[in-house]
N, C-alpha and C positions, 0 to 999 in steps of 0.2 A: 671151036670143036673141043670139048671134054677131053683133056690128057689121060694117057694109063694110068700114069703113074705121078703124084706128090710126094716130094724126098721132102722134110722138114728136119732143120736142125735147132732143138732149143738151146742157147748159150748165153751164159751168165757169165759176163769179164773174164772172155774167153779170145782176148785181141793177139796172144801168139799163137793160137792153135787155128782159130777159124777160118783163116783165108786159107791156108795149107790144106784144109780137110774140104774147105769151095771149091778147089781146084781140081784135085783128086775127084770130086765128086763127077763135076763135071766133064771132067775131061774123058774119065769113063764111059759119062751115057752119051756124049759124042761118039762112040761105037756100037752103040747101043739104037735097036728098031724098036725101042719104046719114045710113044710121046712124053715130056715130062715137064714139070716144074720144079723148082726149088725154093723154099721157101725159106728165111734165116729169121727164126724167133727172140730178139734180144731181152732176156727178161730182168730190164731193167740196169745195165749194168754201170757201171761209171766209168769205165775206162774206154778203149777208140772203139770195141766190137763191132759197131753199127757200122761204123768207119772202114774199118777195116772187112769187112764181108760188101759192103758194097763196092768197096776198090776190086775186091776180088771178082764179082761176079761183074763189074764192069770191062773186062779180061775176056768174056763168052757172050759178043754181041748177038749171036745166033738162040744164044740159050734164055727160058724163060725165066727168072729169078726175082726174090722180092726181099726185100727187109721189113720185118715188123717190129718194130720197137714201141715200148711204154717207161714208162719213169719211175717205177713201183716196182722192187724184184718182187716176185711175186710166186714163186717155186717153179721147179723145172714141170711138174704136173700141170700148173695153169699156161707155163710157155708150150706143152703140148697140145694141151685142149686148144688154145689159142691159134694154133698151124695147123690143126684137123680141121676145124670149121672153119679158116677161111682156104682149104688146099679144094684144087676142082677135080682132082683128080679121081677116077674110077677105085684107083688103090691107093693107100696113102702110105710110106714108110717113112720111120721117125729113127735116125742116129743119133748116137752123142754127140755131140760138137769135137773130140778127140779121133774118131772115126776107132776107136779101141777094137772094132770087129770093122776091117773093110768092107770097103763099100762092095767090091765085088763076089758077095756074099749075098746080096740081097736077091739072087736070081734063087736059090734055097727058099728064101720067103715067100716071092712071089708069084712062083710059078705055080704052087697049090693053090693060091686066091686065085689068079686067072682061069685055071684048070677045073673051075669052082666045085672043089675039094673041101676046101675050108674058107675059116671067115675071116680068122684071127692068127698070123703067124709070129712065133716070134721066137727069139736067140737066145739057145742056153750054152753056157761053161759049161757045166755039170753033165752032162750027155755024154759028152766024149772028151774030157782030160786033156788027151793027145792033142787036140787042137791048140790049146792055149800054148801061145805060143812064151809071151812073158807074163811069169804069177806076178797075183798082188802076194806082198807081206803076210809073213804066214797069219799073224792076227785077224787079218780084214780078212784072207780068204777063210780060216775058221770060223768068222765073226759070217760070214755069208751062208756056207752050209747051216748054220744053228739059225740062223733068221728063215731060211727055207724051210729048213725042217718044223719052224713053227708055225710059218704061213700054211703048211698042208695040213698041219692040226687044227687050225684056228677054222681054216675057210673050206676045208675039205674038195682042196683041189687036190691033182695027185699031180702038179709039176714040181719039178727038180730046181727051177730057176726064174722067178717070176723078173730079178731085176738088170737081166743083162740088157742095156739101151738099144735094142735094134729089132722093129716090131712094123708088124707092117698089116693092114684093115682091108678089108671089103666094105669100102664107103657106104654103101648104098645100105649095109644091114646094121653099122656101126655108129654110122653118125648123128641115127636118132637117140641113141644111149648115151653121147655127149652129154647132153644137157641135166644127166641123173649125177653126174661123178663131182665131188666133193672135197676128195683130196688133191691141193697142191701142191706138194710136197712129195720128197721120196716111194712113200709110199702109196703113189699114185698105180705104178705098173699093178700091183696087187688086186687096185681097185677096178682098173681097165677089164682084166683079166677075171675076178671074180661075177662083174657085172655081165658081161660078154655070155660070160658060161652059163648063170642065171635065166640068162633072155635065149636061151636055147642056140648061141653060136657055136660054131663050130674050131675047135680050136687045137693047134698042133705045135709043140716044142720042136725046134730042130736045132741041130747040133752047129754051132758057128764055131769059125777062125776067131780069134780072139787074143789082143795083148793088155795088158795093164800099162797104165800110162802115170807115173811117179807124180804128175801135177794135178790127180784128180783133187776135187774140193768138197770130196765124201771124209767126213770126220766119225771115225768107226765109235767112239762112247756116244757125241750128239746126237749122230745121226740115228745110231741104230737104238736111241731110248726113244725117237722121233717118229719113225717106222714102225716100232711094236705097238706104241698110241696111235701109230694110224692105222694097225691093223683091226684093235678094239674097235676101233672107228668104225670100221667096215660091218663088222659084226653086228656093233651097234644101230649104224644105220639098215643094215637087212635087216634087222629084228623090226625094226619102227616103221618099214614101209620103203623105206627112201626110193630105195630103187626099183619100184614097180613104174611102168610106163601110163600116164593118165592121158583118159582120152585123148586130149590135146595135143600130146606130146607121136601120136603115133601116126 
């Protein structure tokens, strides 16, 4: 039988944080009247991660769980793509491996997809302030307002927050747009999100719980010369076609 719900975590040499956020995870939807899966994306890492998320989820005999691993990091974009197409679930949600916005949060995401409201949900900082429970440094959080405020120039969406990691799909209208998305890398959410909109989904920011977690492995000068080329990117590819859906594909 088809699960409600797919949780996927993509984690890149993330072997202190990952079993601690498997546990949490699960330990939750063990209260939880949804069917589910879990899926742990390792993309590529070199340290225990795989190790360590299977010891974890070997902990929840009852629960469904899987590890995917490849040998190539490969960006946290292509470890999502990677856990939507193979997740069976009706809805799919995608965390960071930190759990930076709790899991139990995800009931905001997904009760508009179920309620079929919408198509595409997913977690802003920017909405409501008061939530955020610990800022990032004042750099990166400045350094995020000014990359959103470009992302709404560049792609003329009107949200506030394309990259907070907690995003959750209506499989069934979502996962033929997989196979159009390009970017692996950071600026992957952008690309999710502008695609989505394009193909006429339906799509709603809502306001999440949220902490900063001092061991992220977001480097604010790389990363964010990384992102702005990947937003050209996007640009570039709407202008060219890319992501129009060809017969095949629908």
């Amino acid at each position: 039988m088809r699960p409600d719900l797919s949780i996927i975590i993509p984690a890149f040499e993330e072997d202190e944080r990952v079993g601690g956020s498997i546990r949490k995870i699960l330990q939750f939807m063990g209260g939880s009247d949804l069917s589910y899966e879990l899926l742990v994306v390792d993309d590529g890492s070199r340290d225990r991660t795989s190790a360590v998320a299977e010891e974890a989820c070997s902990e929840f005999a009852d629960a469904v769980t899987r590890v995917i691993r490849y040998d190539e990091n490969r960006g946290k974009g292509f470890a999502v793509r990677t856990g939507l197409e193979a997740a069976a679930g009706k809805i799919a949600l995608f965390s960071d491996a930190d759990l930076s916005t709790p899991i139990a949060e995800m009931n905001k995401l997904i009760e508009p997809i179920r309620d079929g409201e919408y198509d595409v949900t997913f977690g802003s900082r920017a909405l409501d302030r008061s939530l955020i429970g610990t800022h990032q440094p004042w750099r990166r959080e400045q350094g995020g307002k000014v990359f959103n405020l470009v992302v709404r120039l560049m792609t003329g969406m009107p949200f506030w927050d394309t990259q907070c990691g907690f995003k959750a799909f209506n499989m069934d209208n979502f996962a033929p747009l997989l196979p159009l998305m390009q970017i692996d890398r950071f600026g992957f959410d952008v690309e999710f999100l502008y695609v989505a909109r394009l193909h006429g989904l339906r799509l709603l920011e809502v306001p999440v719980r949220w902490n900063n977690d001092d061991r992220s492995k977001v480097n604010v000068i790389r990363d964010s010369i990384r992102m702005f080329d990947e937003v050209r990117q996007i640009r570039r590819n709407a202008r060219q076609g890319k992501y129009e859906l060809r017969q095949d594909q629908n």
